[in-house]
KEKE-3310 file (N, C-alpha, C; in steps of 0.2 Angstrom, whole numbers, plus 5000, padded with zeros to 4 digits):
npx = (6014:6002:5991:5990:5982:5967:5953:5944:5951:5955:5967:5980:5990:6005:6012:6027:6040:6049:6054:6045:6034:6021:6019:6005:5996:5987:5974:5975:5963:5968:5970:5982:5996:5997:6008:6009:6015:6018:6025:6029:6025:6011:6007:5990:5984:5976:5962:5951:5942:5938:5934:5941:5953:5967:5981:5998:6006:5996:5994:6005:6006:6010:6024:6039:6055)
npy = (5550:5542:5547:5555:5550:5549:5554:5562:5572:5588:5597:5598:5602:5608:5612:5618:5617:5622:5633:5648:5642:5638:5625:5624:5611:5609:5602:5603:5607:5599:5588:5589:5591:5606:5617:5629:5640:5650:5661:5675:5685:5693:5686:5679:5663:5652:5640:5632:5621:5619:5632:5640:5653:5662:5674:5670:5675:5673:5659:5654:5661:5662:5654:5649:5651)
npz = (5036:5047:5050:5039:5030:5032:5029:5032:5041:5039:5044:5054:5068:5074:5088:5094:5107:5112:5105:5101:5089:5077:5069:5054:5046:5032:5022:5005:4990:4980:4988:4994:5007:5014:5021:5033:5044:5057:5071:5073:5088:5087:5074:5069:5074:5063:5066:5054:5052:5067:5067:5076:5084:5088:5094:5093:5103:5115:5113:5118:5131:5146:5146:5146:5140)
capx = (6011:5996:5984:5987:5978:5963:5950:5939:5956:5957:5972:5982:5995:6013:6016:6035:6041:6056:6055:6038:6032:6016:6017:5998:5996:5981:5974:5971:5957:5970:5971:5990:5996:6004:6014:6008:6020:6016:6030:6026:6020:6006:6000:5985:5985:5968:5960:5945:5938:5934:5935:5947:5958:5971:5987:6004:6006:5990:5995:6010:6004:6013:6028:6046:6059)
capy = (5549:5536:5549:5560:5547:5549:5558:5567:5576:5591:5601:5597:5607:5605:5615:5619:5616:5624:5639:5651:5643:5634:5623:5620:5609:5611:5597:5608:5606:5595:5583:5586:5594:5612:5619:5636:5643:5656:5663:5680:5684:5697:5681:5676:5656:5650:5633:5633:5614:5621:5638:5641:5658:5665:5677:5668:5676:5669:5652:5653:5663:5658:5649:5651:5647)
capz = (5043:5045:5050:5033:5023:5035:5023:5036:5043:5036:5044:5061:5071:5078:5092:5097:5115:5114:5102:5099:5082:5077:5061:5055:5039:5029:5015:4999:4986:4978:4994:4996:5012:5014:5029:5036:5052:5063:5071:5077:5094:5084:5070:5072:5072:5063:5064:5050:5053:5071:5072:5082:5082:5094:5094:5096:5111:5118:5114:5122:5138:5152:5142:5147:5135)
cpx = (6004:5992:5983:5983:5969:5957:5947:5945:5958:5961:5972:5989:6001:6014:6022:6034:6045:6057:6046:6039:6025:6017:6009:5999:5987:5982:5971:5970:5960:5971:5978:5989:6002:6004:6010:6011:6017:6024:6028:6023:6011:6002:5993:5984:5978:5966:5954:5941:5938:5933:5936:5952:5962:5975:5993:6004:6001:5991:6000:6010:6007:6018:6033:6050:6066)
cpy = (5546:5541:5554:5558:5548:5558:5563:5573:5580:5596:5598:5601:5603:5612:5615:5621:5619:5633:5643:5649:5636:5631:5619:5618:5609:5607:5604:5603:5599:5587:5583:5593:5602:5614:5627:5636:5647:5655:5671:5680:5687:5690:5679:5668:5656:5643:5632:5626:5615:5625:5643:5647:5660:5669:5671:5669:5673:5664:5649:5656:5660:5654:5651:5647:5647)
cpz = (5042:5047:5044:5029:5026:5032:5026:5038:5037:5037:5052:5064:5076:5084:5095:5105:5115:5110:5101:5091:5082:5069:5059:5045:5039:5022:5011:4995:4984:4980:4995:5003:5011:5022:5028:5043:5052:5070:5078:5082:5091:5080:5074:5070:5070:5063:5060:5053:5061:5075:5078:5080:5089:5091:5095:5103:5115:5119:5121:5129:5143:5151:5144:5144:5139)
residu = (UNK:UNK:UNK:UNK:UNK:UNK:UNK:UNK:UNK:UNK:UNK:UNK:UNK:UNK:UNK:UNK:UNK:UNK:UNK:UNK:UNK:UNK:UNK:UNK:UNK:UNK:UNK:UNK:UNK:UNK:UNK:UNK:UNK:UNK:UNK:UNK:UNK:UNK:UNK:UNK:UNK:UNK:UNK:UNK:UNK:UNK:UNK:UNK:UNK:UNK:UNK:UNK:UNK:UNK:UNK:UNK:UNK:UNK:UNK:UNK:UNK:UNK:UNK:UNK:UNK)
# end
């Protein structure tokens, strides 16, 4: 994906439309990318690069699947 070579980019989120899940990737130390999900309504989703946090439920407030 042409934005994962983008050096400044250090982690980006997929949010799900159709089921409760959030996949956030994150560059580590080593510059490759890992997967972290969120799932649970309880998780607490975090964004470090702009200090961003919620619940799952939060996110999805008001979502009807």
């Amino acid at each position: 994906i042409d934005y994962q070579v983008m050096d400044t980019l250090q982690e980006y989120v997929l949010i799900n439309t159709k089921r409760r899940r959030i996949d956030c990737f994150r560059r580590n130390e080593q510059g490759l990318w890992v997967l972290q999900f969120y799932s649970a309504e309880q998780d607490f989703f975090r964004l470090y690069s702009v200090d961003f946090e919620a619940t799952i439920a939060e996110v999805y407030e008001d979502v009807v699947f």
